[in-house]
C-alpha positions in Angstrom: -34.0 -128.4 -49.1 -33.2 -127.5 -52.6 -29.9 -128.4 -54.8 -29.1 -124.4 -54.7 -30.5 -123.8 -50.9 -27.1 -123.2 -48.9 -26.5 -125.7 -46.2 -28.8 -125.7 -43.1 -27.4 -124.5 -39.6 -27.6 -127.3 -37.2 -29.9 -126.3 -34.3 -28.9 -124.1 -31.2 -30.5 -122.8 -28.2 -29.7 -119.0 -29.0 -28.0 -117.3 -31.2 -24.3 -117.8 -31.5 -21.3 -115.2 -31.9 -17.3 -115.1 -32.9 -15.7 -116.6 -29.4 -12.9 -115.2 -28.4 -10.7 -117.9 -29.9 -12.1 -116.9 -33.2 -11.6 -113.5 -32.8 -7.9 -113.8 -31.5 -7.6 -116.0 -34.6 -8.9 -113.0 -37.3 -5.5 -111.3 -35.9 -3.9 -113.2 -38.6 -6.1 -111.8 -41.0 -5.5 -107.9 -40.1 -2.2 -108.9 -40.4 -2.3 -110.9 -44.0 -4.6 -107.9 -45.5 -1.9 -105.5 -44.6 0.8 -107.2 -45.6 -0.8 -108.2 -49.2 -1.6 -104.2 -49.8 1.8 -103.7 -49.5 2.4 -105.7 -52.9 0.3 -102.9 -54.6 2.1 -100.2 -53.2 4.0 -97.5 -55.2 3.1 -98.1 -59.1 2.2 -101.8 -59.8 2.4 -103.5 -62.6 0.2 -106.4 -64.4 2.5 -108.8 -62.4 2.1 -107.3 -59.3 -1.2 -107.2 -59.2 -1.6 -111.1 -60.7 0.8 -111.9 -57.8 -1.8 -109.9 -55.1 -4.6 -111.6 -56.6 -2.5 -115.3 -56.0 -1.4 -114.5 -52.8 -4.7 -113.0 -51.5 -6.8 -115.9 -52.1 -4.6 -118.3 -51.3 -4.3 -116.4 -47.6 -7.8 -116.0 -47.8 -8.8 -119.9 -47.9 -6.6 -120.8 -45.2 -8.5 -118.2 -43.1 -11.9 -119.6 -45.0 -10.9 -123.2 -43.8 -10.3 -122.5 -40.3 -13.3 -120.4 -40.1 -15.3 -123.3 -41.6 -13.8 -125.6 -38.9 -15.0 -123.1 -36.0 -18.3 -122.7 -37.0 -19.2 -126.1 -37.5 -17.3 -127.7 -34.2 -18.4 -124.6 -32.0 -17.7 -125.8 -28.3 -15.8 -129.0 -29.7 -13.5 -126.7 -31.6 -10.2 -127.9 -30.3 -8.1 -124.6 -29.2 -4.7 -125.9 -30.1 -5.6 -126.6 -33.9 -6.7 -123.3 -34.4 -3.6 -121.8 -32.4 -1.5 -124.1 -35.2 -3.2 -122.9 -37.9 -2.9 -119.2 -36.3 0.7 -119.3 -36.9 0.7 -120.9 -40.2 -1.0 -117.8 -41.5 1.0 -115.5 -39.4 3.9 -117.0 -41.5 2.4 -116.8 -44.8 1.7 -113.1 -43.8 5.2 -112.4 -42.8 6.3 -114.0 -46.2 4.5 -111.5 -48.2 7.1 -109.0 -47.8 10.1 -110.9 -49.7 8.3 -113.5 -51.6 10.1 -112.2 -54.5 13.2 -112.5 -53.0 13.5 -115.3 -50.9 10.1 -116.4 -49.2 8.5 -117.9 -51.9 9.2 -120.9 -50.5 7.6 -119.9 -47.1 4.8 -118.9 -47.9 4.2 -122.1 -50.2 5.3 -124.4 -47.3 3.0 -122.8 -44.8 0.3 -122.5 -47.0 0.6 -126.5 -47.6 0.9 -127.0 -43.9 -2.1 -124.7 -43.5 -4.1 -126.7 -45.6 -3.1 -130.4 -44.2 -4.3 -129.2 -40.8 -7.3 -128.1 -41.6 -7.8 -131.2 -43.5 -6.9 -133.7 -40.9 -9.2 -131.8 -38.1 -12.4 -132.5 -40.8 -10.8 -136.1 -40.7 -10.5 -136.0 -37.0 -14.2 -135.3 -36.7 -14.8 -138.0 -39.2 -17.2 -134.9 -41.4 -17.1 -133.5 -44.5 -18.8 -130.0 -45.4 -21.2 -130.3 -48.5 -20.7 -126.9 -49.1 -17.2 -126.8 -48.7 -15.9 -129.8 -51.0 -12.6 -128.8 -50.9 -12.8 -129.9 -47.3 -12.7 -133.4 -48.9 -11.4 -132.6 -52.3 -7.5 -131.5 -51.6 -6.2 -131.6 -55.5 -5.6 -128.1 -55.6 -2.9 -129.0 -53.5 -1.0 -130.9 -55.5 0.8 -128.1 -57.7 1.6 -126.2 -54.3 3.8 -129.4 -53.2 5.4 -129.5 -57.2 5.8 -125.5 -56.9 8.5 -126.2 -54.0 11.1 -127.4 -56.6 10.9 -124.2 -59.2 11.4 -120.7 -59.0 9.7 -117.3 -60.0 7.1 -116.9 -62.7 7.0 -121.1 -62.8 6.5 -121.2 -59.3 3.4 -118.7 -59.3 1.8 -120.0 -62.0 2.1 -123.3 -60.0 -0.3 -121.6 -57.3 -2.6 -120.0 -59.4 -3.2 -123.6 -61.2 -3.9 -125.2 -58.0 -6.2 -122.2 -56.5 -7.5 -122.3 -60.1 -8.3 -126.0 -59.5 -9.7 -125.2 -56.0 -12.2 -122.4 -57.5 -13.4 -124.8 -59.7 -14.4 -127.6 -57.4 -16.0 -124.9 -55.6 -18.3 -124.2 -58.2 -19.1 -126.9 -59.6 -18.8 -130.0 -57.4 -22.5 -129.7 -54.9 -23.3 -131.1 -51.8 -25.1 -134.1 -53.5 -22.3 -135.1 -55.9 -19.8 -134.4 -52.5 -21.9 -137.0 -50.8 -22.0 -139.5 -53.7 -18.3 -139.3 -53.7 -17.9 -139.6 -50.0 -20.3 -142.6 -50.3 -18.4 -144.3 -52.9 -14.7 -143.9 -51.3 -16.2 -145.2 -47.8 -17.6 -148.0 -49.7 -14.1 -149.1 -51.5 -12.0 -148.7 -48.3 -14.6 -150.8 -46.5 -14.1 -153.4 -49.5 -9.9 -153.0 -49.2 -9.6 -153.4 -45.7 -12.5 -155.9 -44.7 -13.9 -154.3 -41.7 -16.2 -151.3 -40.8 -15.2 -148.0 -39.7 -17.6 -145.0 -39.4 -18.8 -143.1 -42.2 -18.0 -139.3 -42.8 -21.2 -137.8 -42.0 -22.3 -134.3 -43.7 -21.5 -131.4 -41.3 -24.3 -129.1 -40.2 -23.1 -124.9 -40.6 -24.3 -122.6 -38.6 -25.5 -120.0 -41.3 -26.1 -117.1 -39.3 -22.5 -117.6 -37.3 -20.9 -117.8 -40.7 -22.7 -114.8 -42.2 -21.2 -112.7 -38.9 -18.0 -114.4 -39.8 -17.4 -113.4 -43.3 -18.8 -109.5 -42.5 -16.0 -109.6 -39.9 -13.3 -110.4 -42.4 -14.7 -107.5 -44.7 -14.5 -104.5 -41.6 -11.2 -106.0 -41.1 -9.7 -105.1 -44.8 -12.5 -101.9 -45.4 -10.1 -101.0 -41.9 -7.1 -101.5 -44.4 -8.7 -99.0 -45.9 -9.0 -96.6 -43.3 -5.1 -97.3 -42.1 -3.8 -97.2 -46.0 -5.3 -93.4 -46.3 -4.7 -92.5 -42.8 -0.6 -93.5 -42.9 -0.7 -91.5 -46.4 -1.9 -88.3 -45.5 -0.2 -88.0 -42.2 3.2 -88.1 -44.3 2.0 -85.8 -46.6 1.5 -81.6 -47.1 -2.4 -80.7 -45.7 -4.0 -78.5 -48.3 -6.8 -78.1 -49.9 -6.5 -81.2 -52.3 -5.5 -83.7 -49.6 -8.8 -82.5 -48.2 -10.6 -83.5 -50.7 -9.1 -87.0 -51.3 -9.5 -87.8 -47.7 -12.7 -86.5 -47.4 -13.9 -88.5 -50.4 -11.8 -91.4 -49.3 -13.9 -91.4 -45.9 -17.3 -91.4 -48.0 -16.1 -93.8 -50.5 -15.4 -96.7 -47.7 -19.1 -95.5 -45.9 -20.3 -96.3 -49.2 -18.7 -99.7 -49.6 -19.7 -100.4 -45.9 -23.4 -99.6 -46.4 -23.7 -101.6 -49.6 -22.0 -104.5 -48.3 -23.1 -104.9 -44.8 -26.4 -103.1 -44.2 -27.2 -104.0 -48.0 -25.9 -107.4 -48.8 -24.8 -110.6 -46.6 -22.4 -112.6 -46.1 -19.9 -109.2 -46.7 -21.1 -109.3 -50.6 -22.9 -106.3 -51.8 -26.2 -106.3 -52.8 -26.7 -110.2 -52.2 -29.9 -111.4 -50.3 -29.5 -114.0 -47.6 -29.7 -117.1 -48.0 -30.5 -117.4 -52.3 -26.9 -119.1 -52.6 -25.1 -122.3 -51.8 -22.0 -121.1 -49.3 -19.8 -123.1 -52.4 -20.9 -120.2 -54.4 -21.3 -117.6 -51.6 -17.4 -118.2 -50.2 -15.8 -117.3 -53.7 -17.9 -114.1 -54.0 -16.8 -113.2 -50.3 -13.1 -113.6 -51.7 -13.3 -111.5 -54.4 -14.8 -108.5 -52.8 -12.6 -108.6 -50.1 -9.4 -109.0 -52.5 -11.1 -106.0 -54.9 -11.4 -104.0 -51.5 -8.2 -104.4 -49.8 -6.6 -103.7 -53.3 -8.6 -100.7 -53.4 -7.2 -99.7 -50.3 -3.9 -99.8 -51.6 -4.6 -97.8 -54.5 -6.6 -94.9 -52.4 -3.1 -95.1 -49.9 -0.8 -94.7 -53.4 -3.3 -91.8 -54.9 -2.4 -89.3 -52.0 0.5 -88.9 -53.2 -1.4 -87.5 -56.4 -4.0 -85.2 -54.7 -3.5 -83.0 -57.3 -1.7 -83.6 -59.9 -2.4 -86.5 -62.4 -2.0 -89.9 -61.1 0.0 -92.4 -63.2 -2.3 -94.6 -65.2 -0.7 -97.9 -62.9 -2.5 -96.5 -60.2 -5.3 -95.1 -61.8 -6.1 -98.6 -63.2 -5.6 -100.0 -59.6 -8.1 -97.1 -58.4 -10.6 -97.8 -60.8 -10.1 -101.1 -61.9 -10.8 -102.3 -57.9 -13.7 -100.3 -58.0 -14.9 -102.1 -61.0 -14.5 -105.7 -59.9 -16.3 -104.7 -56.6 -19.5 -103.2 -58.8 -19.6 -106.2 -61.0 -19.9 -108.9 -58.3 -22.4 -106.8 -56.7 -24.3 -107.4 -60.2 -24.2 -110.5 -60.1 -25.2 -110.5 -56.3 -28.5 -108.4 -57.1 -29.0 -110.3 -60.1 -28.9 -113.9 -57.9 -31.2 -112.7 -55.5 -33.9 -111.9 -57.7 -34.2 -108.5 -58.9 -34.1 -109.5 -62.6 -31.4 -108.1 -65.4 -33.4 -104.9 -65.8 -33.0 -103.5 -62.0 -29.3 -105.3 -61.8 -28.0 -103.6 -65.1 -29.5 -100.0 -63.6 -28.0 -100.4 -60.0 -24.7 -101.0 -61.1 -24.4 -100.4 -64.7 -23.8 -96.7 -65.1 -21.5 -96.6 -62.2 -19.4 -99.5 -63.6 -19.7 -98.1 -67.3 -18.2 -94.2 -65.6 -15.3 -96.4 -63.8 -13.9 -98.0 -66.4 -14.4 -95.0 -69.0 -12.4 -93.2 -66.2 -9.7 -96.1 -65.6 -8.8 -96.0 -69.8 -9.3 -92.4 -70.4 -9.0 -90.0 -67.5 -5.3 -89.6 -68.3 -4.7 -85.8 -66.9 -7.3 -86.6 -63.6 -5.7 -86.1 -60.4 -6.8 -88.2 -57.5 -9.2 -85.9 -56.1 -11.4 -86.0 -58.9 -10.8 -89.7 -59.2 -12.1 -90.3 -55.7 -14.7 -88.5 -56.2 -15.8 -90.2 -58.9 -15.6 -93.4 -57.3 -17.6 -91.9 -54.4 -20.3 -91.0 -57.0 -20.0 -94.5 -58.5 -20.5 -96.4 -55.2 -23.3 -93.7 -54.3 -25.8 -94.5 -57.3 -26.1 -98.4 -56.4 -26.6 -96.8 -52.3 -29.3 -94.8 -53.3 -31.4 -96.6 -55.8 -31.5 -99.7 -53.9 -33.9 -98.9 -51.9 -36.1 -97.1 -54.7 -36.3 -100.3 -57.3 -39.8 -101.4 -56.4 -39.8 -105.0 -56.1 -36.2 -105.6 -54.9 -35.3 -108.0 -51.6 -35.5 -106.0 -48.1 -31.7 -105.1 -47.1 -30.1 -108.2 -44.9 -29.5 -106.5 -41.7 -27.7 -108.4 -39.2 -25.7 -106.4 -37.3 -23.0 -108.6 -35.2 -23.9 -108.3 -31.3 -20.5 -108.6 -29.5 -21.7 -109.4 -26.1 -19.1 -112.1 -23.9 -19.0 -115.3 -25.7 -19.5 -118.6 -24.3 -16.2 -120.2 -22.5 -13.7 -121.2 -24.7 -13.4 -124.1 -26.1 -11.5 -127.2 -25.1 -7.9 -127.5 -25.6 
């Protein structure tokens, strides 16, 4: 295995699915997504939106951690660490609501307790995840705990330093220097305290179980989606415009579905499987999840503009989600080998027409704005499979047949 091959899955007599416990679990998650769209409802500002962005991924890698855990102890997963962890994100997703008012310090204290459990079930199972060094590196942490004694823009910008700090290990620490370190702490504790005790061995991951995983979470917030246009429209007049917006609305998220789960992996457009470490996979999952679920807000908040022209807050939440989704799929195509030329011509007239729309489509009423976002997503759809030379679509469609029992207690 190469440095940049992502981490083997161990072994396994057939192939394995979400249990029951782990779907039960993703409840938290439907939840979490629709509470964090809420932050972007109405017209949101800079701040609102560098709050969403905070709060997303922070509620995204508690989910990340716990899914980590369950795919790697499959039948050993134990049922009540989960259920603990279940209700530490149900917390932080009933937080959301106030957190500028006086949940803050909620959702900080459940994200921390979020985070030590998962933590002491990887010390429990005396592992570590090379893939995953924050399993094993917890300093992003640190300014989460110091966030508890301030308030307001202090205390955010205490989370975004330690998620900041987390992103970064992510990218740059690898499984090798993970394993060094591991090596080197085991060896000084055995020096301080005189006697043996095991060794944290490297986890295997199942890869395909993840993959099924992480395309879970993204039909969970592209159902956001669906929910945010569908709670709109039933409050608002039926005419000829709200037609259009829902009918482009519909194609937009087929579009999005198509590109990032018939024709990506891992629920990240336009990636091949298996051409990047899950380190560098798991971020990229993040932030097209966050760019989606935001995009379902802003499609829910551009109803209200079917047609007439739709304040530029929105409009840059409309188009500026759209854009952040095109550019990681970029990057996707370009990591799995289809070269800068055939990257730059699946997404780079569709991202060039989003943001040219986002700074100077002033008078454009929602209609036309969907619509061309649906034309955007519908360029990288149909040239993908034309580029001669490109990586074969990933499909793995999830098979939901009865899972195995459930795991121990």
């Amino acid at each position: 295995m190469t440095e940049s091959a992502p981490v083997a899955s161990a072994p396994a007599e057939g192939e394995r699915h979400a249990s029951w416990l782990e779907l039960f679990f993703d409840l938290t998650a439907v939840a979490g997504v629709a509470q964090l769209a809420h932050l972007l409802h109405g017209s949101p500002g800079p701040g609102d939106v560098a709050l969403y962005a905070v709060m997303f991924l922070a509620f995204w890698t508690g989910w990340m951690l716990f899914t980590v855990y369950g795919n790697v102890s499959g039948e050993e997963t134990r049922t009540w660490t989960v259920l603990a962890g279940m209700f530490g994100m149900a917390v932080m997703a009933a937080s959301v609501h106030g957190v500028r008012e006086d949940r803050a310090g909620a959702f900080a204290l459940a994200y921390i307790l979020v985070r030590s459990l998962a933590g002491k079930a990887w010390e429990r199972r005396g592992e570590y995840v090379p893939d995953l060094p924050i399993t094993q590196l917890g300093l992003g942490l640190t300014p989460w705990i110091v966030s508890m004694w301030f308030d307001g823009t202090a205390r955010y910008a205490l989370w975004a330093l330690g998620l900041a700090i987390d992103l970064a290990v992510m990218f740059t620490v690898s499984g090798k220097r993970l394993a060094a370190r591991v090596e080197a702490q085991y060896a000084q504790e055995a020096a301080r305290r005189r006697r043996s005790s095991p060794k944290p061995v490297a986890a295997l991951m199942d890869a395909p179980h993840l993959g099924e995983r992480l395309g879970l979470f993204q039909l969970i917030v592209l159902g956001e989606a669906v929910a945010q246009v569908v709670a709109a429209a039933s409050e608002a007049e039926w005419d000829a415009a709200l037609y259009g917006v829902g009918a482009g609305s519909f194609l937009l998220l087929l579009l999005l579905w198509s590109l990032s789960l018939r024709h990506g992996a891992d629920g990240v457009p336009l990636l091949a499987r298996d051409v990047l470490p899950v380190r560098l996979v798991l971020p990229l999952h993040c932030f097209v999840a966050g760019s989606v679920a935001a995009l379902a807000a802003a499609l829910g908040n551009a109803v209200e503009y079917a047609e007439h022209p739709v304040p530029g807050s929105v409009r840059w939440l409309l188009c500026g989600s759209a854009a952040v989704y095109l550019a990681i799929a970029g990057v996707a195509a370009l990591s799995s080998g289809r070269g800068v030329r055939a990257a730059a011509l699946l997404v780079g007239p569709s991202l060039a027409v989003v943001l040219v729309a986002a700074a100077l489509a002033r008078e454009a009423a929602a209609v036309q704005l969907v619509w061309l976002l649906v034309l955007a997503a519908a360029w990288p759809r149909v040239l993908v499979d034309r580029l001669p030379g490109t990586p074969p679509p990933s499909h793995s469609p999830p098979s939901h047949s009865p899972p195995s029992p459930s795991p121990s207690s």
